[in-house]
C-alpha positions as CSV (number, residue, x, y, z in Angstrom):
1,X,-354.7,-65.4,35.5
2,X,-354.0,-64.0,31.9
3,X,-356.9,-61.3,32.3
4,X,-355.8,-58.0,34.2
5,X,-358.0,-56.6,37.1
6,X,-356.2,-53.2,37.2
7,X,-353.9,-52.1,34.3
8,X,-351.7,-48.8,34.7
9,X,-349.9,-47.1,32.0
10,X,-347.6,-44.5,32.4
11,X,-349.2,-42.9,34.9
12,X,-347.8,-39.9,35.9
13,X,-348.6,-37.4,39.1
14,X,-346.8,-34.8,41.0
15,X,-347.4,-32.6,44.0
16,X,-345.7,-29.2,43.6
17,X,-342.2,-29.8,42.8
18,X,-342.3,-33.2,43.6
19,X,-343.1,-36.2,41.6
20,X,-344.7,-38.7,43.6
21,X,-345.1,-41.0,40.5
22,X,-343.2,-41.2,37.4
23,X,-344.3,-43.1,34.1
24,X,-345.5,-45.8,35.8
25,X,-346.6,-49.1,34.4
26,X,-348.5,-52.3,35.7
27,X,-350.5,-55.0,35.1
28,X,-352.4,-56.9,37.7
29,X,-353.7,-60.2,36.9
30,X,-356.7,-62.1,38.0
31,X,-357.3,-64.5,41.0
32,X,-353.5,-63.3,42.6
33,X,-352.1,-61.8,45.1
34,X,-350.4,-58.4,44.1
35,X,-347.6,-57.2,46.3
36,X,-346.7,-54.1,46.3
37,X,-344.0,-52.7,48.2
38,X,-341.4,-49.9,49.1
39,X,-340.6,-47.8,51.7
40,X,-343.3,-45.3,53.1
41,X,-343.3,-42.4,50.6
42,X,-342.2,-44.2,48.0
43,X,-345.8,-43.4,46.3
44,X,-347.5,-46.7,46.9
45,X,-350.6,-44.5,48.7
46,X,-350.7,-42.3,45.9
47,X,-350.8,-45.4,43.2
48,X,-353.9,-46.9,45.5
49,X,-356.0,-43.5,45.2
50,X,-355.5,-43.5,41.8
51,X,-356.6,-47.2,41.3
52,X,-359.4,-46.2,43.7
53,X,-360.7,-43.2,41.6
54,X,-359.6,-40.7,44.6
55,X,-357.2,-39.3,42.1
56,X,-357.3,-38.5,38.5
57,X,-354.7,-38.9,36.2
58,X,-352.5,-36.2,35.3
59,X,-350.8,-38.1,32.4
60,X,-351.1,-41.7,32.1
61,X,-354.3,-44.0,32.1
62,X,-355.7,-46.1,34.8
63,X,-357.9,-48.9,34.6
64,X,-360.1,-51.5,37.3
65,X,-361.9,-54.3,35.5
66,X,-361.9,-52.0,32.0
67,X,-363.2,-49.4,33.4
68,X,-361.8,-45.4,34.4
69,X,-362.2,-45.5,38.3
70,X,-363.0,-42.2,37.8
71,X,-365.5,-41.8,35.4
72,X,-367.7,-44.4,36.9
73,X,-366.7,-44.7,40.6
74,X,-369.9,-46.5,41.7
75,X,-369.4,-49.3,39.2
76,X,-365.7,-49.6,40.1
77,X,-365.8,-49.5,44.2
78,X,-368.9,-51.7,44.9
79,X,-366.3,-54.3,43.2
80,X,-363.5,-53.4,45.7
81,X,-363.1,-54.3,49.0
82,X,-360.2,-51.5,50.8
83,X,-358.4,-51.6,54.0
84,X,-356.0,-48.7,54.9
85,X,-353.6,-48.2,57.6
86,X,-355.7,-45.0,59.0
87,X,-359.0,-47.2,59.0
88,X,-361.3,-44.1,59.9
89,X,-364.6,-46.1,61.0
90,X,-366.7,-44.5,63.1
91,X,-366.3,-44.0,66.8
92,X,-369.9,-43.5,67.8
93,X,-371.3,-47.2,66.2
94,X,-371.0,-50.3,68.0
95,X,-369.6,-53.1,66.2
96,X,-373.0,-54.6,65.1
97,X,-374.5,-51.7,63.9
98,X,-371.3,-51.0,61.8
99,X,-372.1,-54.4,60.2
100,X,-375.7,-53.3,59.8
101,X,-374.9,-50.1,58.7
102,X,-372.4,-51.2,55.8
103,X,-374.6,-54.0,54.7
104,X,-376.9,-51.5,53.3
105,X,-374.4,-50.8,50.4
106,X,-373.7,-54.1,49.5
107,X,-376.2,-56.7,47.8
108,X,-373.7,-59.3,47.4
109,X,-373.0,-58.8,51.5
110,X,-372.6,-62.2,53.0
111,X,-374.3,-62.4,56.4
112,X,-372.9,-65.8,57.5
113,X,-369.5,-64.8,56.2
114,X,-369.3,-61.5,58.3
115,X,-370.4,-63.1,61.4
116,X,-368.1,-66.0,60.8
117,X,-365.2,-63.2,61.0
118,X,-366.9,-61.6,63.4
119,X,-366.3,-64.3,66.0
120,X,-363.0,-65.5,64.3
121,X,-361.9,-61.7,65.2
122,X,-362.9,-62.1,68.6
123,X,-365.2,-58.8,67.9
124,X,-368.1,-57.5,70.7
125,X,-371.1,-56.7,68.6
126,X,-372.0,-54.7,71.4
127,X,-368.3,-52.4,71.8
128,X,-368.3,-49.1,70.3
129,X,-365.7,-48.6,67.6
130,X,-364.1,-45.8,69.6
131,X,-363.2,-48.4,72.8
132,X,-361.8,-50.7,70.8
133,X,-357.9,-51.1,70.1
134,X,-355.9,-50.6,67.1
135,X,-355.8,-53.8,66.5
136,X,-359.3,-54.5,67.1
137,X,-360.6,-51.8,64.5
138,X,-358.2,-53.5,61.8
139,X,-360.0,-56.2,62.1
140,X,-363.6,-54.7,62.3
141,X,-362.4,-52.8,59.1
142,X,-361.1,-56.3,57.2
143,X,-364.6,-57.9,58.2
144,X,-366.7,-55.0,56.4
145,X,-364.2,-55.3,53.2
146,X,-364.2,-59.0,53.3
147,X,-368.2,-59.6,53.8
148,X,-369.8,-58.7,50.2
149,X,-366.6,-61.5,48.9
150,X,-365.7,-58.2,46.3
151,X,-363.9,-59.0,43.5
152,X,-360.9,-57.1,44.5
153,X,-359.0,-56.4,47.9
154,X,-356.8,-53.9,48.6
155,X,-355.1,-53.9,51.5
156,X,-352.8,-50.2,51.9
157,X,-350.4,-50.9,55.0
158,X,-353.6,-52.7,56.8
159,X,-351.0,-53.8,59.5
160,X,-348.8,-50.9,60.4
161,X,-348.4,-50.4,64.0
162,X,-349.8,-53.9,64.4
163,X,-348.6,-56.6,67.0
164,X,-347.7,-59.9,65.1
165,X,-351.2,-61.6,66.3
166,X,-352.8,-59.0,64.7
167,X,-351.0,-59.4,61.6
168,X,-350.9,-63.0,61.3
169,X,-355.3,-62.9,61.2
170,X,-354.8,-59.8,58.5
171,X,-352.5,-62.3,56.9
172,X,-354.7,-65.5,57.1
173,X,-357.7,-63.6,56.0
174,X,-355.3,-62.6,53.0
175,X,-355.3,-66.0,51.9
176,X,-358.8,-67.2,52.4
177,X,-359.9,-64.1,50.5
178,X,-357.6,-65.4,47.8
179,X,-359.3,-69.2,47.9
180,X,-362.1,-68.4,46.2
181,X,-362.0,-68.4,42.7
182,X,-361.1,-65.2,40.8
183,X,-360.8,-63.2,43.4
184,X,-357.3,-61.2,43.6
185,X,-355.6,-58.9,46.5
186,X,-353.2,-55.9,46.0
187,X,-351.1,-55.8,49.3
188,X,-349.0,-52.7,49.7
189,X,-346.5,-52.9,52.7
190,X,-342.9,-51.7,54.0
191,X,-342.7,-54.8,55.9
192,X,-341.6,-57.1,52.8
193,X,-341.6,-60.0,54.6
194,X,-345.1,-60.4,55.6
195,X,-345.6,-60.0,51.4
196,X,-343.0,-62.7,51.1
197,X,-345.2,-65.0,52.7
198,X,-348.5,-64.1,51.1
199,X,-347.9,-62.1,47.5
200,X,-347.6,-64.2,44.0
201,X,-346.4,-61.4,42.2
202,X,-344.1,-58.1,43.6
203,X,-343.6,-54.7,42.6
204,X,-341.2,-52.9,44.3
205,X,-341.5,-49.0,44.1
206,X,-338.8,-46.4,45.3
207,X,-339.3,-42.4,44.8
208,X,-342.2,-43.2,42.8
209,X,-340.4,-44.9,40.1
210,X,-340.6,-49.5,39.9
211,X,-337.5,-51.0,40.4
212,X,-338.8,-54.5,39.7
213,X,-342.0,-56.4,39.0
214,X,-342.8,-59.7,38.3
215,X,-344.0,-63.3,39.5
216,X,-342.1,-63.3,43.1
217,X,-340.4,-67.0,42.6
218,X,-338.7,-65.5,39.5
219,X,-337.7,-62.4,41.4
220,X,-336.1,-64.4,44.0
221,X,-334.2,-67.0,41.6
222,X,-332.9,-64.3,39.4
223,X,-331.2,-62.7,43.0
224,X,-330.1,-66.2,44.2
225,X,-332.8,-67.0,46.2
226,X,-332.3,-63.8,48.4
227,X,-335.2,-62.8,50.4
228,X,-337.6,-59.9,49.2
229,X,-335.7,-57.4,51.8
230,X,-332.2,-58.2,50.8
231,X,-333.0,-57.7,47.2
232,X,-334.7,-54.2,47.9
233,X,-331.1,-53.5,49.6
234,X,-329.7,-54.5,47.2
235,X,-331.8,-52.3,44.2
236,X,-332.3,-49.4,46.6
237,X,-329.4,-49.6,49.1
238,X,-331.6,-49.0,52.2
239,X,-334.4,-51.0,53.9
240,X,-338.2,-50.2,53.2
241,X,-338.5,-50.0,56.8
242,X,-335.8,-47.9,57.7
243,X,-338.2,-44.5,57.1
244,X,-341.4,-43.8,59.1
245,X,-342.7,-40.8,57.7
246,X,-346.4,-41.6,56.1
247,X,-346.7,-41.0,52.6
């Protein structure tokens, strides 16, 4: 748990006049699960492409297992497994040649594994991606960043707009991901208390600056056992769910 799968220091970035982040700092240990949270714009999207190499670093440094996500992109996202709210697969494919097709890139993929969450998801291997539901293409994206078992998940609002069904197998996958050894999730959400049920440690961002971070039983016993949305209240005086504008 000691060693850190993605360290950030001071990182820095700003779009025009705005700063989306500002000096920020984290470490994210192995074999957890990382939650990171904060209402939408708060820069948690624009943290997650810099940890993905989709970004580079205006001031600051940004590290995934040692190495500069952008300097050696290949060697950084074979490693990473990444959901995203938009989840842009596409339309044309069926389900089973979406597995076939993504395979290709992966020579850890885990054939039993991705047909286990296959029928776990309830997925057709014969519907086209474009019939299927919102709900239905989260899944079909978790299975293709679960199946190569990648040493890193990340997980960037996978279940906004979501029904609660949905969620709870996003959720259980979460934590299955997270049973075998070493491997470690970052969760970003607005909805704090589906991070309350899954995250070890919490970060909570706010105009691109962290309020807090640290394990989330100390968080919560250093604000009276309050819940993770009460304390953000609390630090931030609205709710993380209270804006709906994408960042």
């Amino acid at each position: 748990m000691s060693e850190s799968v993605i360290s950030v220091s001071e990182l820095t970035r700003r779009f025009g006049s705005k700063t989306a982040l500002a000096s920020v700092s984290l470490s994210l240990p192995r074999g957890a699960v990382y939650g990171l949270v904060g209402a939408n714009g708060a820069g948690k999207t624009t943290l997650i492409k810099h940890i993905l190499g989709l970004l580079r670093a205006e001031s600051g440094s940004v590290r995934v297992f040692g190495i500069d996500p952008v300097a050696d992109p290949v060697g950084v996202l074979s490693r990473i497994g990444y959901l995203s709210e938009e989840n842009d697969l596409p339309g044309w494919m069926r389900v089973d040649e979406l597995i076939r097709y993504s395979r290709a890139f992966y020579p850890a993929w885990d054939d039993a594994y991705a047909e286990e969450l296959r029928q776990k998801f309830a997925l057709d291997p014969t519907a086209k991606i474009k019939t299927l539901s919102k709900g239905q293409k989260a899944r079909a994206g978790l299975l293709i960043a679960l199946a190569y078992r990648p040493e890193l998940l990340v997980l960037d609002e996978p279940s906004s707009g979501l029904d609660p069904i949905v969620r709870r197998d996003i959720l259980g996958a979460v934590i299955r991901t997270i049973a075998h050894e070493g491997r470690t999730v970052l969760f970003s959400s607005h909805l704090l208390e589906e991070v309350e049920e899954v995250a070890d440690h919490v970060t909570m961002i706010h105009q691109g600056k962290i309020v807090l971070s640290g394990p989330l039983g100390a968080v919560k016993e250093s604000h009276g056992g309050a819940s993770l949305d009460e304390i953000f209240v609390a630090l931030v005086g609205t709710p993380a769910d209270s804006t709906l504008r994408s960042e």
